[in-house]
C-alpha positions in Angstrom: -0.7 16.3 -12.4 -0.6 14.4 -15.3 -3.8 12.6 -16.7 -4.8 9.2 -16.2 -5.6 7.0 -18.6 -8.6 4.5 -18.0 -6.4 1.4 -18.3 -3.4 2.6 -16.3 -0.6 1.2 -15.0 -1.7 1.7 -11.4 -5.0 0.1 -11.8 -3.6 -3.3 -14.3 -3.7 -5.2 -11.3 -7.5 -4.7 -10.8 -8.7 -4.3 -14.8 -6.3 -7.6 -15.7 -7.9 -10.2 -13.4 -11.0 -8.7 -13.7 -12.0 -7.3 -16.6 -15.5 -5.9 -16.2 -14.4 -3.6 -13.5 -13.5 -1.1 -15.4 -16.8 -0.7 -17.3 -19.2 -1.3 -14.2 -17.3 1.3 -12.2 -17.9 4.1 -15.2 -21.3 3.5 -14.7 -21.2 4.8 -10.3 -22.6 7.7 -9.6 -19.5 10.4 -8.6 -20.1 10.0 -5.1 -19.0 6.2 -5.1 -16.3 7.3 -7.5 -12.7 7.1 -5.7 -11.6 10.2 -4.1 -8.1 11.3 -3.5 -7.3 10.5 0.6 -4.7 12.4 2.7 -2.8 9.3 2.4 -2.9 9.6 -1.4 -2.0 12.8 -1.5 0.8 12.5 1.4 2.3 10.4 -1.5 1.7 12.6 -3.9 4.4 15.0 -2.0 6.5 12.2 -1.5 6.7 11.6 -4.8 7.2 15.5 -5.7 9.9 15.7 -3.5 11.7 12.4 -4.7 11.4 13.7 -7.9 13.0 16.5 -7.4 16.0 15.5 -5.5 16.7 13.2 -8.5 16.3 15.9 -11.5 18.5 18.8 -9.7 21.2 16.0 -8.3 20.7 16.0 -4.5 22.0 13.3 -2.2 19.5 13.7 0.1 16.2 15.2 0.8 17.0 16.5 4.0 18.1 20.1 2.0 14.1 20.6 2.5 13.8 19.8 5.6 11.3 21.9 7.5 9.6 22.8 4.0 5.9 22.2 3.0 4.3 21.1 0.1 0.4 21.7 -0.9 -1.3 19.0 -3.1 -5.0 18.6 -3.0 -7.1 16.8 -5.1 -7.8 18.8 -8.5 -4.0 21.0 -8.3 -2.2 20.8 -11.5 1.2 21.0 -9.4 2.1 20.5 -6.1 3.0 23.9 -4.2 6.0 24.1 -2.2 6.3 26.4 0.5 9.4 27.5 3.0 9.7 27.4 6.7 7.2 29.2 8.5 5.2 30.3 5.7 3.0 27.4 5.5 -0.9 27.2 7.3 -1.7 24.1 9.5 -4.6 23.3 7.2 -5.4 20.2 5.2 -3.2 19.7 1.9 -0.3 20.9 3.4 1.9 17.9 4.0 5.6 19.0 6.1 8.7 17.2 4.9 9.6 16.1 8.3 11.9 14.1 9.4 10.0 10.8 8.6 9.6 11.9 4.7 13.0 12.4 4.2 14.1 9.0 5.6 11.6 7.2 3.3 12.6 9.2 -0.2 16.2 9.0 1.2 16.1 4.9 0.8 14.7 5.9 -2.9 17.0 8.0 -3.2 19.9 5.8 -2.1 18.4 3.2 -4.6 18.5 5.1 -7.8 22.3 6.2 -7.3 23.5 2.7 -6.6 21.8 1.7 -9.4 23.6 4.2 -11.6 26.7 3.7 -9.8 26.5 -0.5 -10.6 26.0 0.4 -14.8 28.1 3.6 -15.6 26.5 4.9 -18.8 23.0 4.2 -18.3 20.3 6.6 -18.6 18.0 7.5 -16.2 13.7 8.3 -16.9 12.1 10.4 -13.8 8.5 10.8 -14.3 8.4 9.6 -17.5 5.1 9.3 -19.4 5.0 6.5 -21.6 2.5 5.4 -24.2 0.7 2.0 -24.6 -1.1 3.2 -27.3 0.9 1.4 -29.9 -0.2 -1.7 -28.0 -4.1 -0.6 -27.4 -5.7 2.7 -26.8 -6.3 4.8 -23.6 -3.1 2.7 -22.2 -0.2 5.6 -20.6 1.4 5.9 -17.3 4.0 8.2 -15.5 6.8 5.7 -13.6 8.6 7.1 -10.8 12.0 6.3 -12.2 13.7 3.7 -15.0 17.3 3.4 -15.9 18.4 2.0 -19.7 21.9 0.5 -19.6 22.6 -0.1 -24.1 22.4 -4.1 -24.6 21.9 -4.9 -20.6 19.5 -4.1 -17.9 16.2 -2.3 -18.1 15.2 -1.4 -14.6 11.7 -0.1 -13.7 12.2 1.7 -9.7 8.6 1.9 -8.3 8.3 4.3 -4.8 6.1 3.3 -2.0 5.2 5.7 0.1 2.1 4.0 1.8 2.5 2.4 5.3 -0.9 0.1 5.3 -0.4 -2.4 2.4 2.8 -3.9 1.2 3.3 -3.9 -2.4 4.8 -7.3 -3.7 7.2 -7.1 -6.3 6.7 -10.5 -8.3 4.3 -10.5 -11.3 4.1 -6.7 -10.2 1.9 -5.3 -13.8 2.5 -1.8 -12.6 5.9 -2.1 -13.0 5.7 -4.3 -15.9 3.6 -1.7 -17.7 6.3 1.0 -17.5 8.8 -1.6 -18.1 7.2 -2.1 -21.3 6.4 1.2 -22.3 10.0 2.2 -22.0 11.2 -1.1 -24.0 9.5 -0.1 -26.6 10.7 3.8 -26.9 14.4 2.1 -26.7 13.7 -0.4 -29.6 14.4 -3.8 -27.3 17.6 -3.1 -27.3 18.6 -5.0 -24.0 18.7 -8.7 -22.3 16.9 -8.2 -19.2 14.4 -6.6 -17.1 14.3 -5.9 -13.3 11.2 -4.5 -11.0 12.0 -2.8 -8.3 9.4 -2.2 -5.4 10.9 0.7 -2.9 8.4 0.9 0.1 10.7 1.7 3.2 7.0 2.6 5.3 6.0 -0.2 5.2 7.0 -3.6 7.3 7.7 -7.0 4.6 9.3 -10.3 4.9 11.9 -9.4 2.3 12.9 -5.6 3.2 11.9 -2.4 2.5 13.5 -2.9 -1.2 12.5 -5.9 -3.6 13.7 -7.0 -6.7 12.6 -9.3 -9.2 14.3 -10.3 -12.4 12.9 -11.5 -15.6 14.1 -12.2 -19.4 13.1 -9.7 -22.8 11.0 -13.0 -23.5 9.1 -12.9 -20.3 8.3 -9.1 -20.9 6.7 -9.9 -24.6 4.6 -12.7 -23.1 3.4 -9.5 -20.8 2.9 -7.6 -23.6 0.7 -10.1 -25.1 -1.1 -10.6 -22.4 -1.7 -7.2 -21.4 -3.3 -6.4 -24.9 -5.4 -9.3 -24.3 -6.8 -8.1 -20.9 -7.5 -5.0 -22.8 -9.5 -6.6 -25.7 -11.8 -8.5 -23.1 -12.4 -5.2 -21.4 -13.2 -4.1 -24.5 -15.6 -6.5 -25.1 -17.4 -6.6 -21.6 -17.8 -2.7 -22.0 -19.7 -3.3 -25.4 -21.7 -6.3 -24.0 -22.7 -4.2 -20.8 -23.4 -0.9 -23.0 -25.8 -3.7 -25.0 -27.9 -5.3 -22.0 -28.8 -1.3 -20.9 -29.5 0.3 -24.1 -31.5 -2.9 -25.6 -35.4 -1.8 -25.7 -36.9 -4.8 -26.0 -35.2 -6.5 -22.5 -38.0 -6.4 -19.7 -36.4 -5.8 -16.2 -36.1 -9.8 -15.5 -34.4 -10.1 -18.8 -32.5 -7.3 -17.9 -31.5 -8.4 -14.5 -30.6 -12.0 -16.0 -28.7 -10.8 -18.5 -26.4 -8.5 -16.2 -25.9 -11.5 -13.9 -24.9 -13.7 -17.0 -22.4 -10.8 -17.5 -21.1 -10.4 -13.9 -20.5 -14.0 -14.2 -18.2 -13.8 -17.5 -16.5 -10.6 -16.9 -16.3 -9.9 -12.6 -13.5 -11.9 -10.9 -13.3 -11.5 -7.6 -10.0 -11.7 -5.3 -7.1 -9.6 -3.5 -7.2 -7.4 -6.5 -10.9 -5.5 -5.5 -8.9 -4.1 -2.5 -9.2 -0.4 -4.3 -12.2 -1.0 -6.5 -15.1 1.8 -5.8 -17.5 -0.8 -7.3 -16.4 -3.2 -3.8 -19.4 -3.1 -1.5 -21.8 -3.3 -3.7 -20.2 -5.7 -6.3 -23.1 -8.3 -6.8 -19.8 -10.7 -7.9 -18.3 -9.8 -4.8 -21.1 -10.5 -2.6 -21.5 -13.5 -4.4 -17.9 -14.7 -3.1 -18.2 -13.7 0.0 -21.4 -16.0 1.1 -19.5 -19.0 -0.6 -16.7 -18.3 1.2 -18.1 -17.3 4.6 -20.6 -20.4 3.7 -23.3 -18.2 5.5 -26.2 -16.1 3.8 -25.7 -12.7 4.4 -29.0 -11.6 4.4 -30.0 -13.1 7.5 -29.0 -10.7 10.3 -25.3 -10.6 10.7 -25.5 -11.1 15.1 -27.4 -14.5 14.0 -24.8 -16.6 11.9 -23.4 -18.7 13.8 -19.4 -19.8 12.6 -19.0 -23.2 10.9 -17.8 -26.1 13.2 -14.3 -27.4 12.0 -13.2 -30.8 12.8 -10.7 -33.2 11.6 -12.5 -34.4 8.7 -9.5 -33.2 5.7 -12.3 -31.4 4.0 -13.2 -29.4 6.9 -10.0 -28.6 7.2 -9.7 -27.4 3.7 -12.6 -25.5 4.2 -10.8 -23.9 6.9 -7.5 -23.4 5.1 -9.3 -21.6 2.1 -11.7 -19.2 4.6 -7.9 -18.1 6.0 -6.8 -17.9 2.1 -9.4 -15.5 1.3 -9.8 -13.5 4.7 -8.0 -10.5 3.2 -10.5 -10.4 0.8 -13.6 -10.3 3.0 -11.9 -8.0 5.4 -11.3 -5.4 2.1 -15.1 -6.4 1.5 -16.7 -5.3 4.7 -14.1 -2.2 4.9 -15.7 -1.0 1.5 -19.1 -1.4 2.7 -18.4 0.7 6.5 -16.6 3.3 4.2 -19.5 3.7 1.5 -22.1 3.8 4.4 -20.2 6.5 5.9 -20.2 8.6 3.1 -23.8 8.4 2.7 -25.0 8.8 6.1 -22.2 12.0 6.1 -23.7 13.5 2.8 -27.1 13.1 4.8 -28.6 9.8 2.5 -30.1 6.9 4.9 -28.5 3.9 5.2 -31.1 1.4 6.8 -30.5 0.4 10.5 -27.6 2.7 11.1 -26.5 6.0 12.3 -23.7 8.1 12.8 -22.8 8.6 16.2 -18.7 10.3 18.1 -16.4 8.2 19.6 -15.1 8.6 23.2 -13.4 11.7 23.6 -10.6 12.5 26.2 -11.1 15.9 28.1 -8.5 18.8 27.3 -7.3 21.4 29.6 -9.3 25.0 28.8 -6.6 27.2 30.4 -3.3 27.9 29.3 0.0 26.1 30.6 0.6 29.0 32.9 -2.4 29.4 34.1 -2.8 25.7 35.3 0.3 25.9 37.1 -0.4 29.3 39.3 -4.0 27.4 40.0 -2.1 24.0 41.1 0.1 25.9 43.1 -2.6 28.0 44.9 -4.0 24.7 45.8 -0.2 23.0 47.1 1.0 21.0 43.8 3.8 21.6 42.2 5.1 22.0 38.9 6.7 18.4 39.0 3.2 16.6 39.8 1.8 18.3 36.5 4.8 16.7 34.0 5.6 13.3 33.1 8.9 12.4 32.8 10.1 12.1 29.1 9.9 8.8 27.8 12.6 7.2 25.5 11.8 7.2 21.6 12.7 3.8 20.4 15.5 3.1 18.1 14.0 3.5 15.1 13.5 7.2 15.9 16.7 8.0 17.4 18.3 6.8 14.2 16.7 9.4 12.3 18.2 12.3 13.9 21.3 11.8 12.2 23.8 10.0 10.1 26.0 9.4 13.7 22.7 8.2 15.7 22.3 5.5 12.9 25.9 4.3 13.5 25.2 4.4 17.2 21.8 2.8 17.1 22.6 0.1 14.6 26.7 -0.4 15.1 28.8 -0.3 12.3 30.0 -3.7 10.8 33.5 -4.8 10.0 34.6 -4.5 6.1 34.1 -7.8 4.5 38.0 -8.0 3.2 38.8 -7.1 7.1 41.8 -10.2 9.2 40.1 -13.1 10.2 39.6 -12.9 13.6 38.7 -9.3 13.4 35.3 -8.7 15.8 32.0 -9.0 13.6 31.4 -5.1 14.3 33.8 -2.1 14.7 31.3 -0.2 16.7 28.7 -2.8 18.8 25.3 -1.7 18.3 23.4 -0.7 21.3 19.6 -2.1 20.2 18.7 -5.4 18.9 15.3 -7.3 17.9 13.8 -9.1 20.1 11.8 -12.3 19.3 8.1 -11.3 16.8 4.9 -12.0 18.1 3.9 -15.4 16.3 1.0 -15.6 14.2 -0.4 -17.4 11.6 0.6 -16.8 8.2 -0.3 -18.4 4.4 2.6 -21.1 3.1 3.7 -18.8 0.8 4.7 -15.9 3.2 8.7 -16.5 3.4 9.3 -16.4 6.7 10.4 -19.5 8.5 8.2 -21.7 10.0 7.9 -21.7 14.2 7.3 -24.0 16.4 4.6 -22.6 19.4 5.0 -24.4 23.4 1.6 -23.6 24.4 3.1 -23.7 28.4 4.5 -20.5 27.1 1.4 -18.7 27.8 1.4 -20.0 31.6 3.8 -18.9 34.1 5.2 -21.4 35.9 3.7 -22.7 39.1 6.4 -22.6 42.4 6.8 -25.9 44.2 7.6 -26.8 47.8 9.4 -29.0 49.4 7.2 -31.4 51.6 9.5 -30.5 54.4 8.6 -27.1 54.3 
């Protein structure tokens, strides 16, 4: 794997809006430090096996099937092993069906790309230096395509299924945008991001595009090496307030407050940071914004009353606007005091303790059915029937079950008055649950009959 540089690409998001991040969390101790998750490395193999496909010209992923790839945290290279070869063990991540549908729609997205600008070149797992901007800035992008004098695209893949990626003022993307404008002199008009993340469910599609101008990428570029200088500077402020002698430890502790105050910005960007649950800045947020004191015992705070007054409805509005936030904030803090009650370190006032657990048969399948029988049941009274997969899974199992599944529309150019589909799908979408959602999501409004929730109530005649 390649190495990461300290200001990356994947992190900007996190060290631009909040520049003392990066210098607080170099101070943790290894075992607060991020560690790579299955999930992580589930994408890692993702990844691999995009990039593959790509480099050896393969339309579809599907050729490894059945296959297995090893990544753990610390390999140099993935490890790809054949049918039947592979151990069930963790780190050893099948390409199943469900892989190859995601990298397919990645897939499907670099060749049309290629196929809209004949000529253009194509960068998979490119490295590319920031270091001409400011040091210790590299990054590997997934794929970017260079069409001479036009379009510079920078395709970013998604595997993750928990948090969707937005594609606007995406600095990831930007960053290897950048870094490949620059090895190709500036020589084009335009720049698109593109966010592929066909796991998991958005407002705007599993594929999301936005457009900017050349101009709107330097104005990156300057702002990006200014992000950097002020990290710069809060790691040389915060490398001051510890190594000064003649600080006592209220001096001290002042001082790194008045620093936590310049340089720690809390928001939607800490969703990743190790530093999280025990981010003095953060915790700081989180009272104001919960308007309670969390020191008091958490059973004991009793929820704010909300009434019509505007302002207590604006108070309500920005509790909603940063809910994501204090739900990443208390998820930090479970998962930290998890790991140290696991490595055996106390955590006042809690334990670790095993869920619920179903029972499981301790005799074989053969041997449950001779005892069953012995006692009069019968083989059909131990089965369930099989239960439908929904259509989402029968359209994986081939090209033909998607046409099935999903129908097949008429050609655009086709007679007017020729049927909106050649072959009528067989599933639709029913109506979403409704739930609340921030003015900037870009669904539609609804409008909610709260009788819907009641059945309605049968009248009689008076006859009757």
């Amino acid at each position: 794997m390649a190495a990461h540089a300290k200001k990356s690409a994947s992190g900007s998001k996190r060290w631009m809006n909040c520049v003392g991040s990066l210098p607080i969390c170099e101070r943790l101790p290894p075992g607060m430090q991020n560690r790579s998750s299955g999930a992580a490395d589930l994408g890692t193999c993702a990844h691999a096996l995009g990039e593959h496909c790509l480099r050896e010209g393969l339309e579809s992923s599907r050729h490894f099937l059945g296959w297995t790839i090893h990544y753990e945290e610390g390999m140099d290279k993935e490890e790809w092993l054949a049918p039947g070869l592979a151990p069930k063990a963790s780190g050893y991540y099948p390409v199943d069906h469900d892989m190859c549908s995601a990298v397919d729609v990645y897939l499907d997205v670099v060749r049309g790309e290629l196929a809209k600008y004949p000529g253009a070149e194509m960068f998979v797992e490119r490295r590319f230096s920031l270091e001409w901007l400011r040091p210790d800035m590299f990054g590997t992008s997934d794929c970017c395509i260079f069409q001479f004098l036009g379009l510079l695209l920078a395709i970013d893949y998604k595997h993750g299924q928990g948090v969707a990626v937005e594609v606007e003022d995406n600095t990831q993307g930007l960053y290897y945008a950048l870094g490949l404008a620059q090895e190709v002199d500036w020589l084009f008009e335009e720049v698109e991001v593109v966010i592929v993340q066909p796991r998991c469910p958005h407002a705007d599609g599993s594929v999301r595009r936005w457009r900017i101008t050349k101009a709107q990428l330097e104005q990156f570029r300057d702002h990006l090496a200014e992000c950097s200088d002020r990290v710069d500077d809060a790691r040389d402020r915060l490398e001051e307030i510890y190594a000064d002698p003649l600080l006592s430890d209220a001096e001290r502790s002042e001082a790194l407050t008045a620093w936590e105050v310049k340089y720690l910005t809390p928001g939607d960007h800490c969703q990743f940071c190790p530093k999280l649950p025990t981010c003095s800045a953060a915790w700081r947020k989180a009272q104001e914004v919960a308007m309670a004191d969390f020191s008091d015992f958490p059973h004991a705070i009793d929820a704010p009353e909300i009434g019509e007054d505007p302002e207590d409805l604006e108070r309500l509005a920005s509790l909603l606007e940063w809910g994501k936030f204090l739900d990443g904030f208390v998820k930090a803090a479970r998962m930290l005091g998890q790991r140290r009650l696991e490595q055996g370190l106390e955590v006042p006032r809690h334990k670790l303790v095993r869920g619920k657990a179903n029972r499981i048969w301790g005799v074989t399948a053969e041997e449950l059915r001779e005892r069953c029988a012995a006692i009069g049941i019968g083989v059909e009274d131990l089965y369930k029937e099989p239960t439908l997969k929904s259509p989402a899974q029968v359209e994986k199992l081939s090209k033909e079950a998607k046409v099935l599944v999903a129908g097949k529309r008429a050609p655009k150019n086709a007679p007017e008055g020729t049927p909106e589909y050649v072959i009528p799908p067989i599933a639709f979408k029913g109506a979403g649950k409704i739930s609340m959602a921030h003015e900037s999501d870009p669904r539609e409004a609804q409008s909610y009959d709260p009788g819907q929730d009641f059945p309605e109530e049968e009248t009689q005649d008076e006859d009757e």
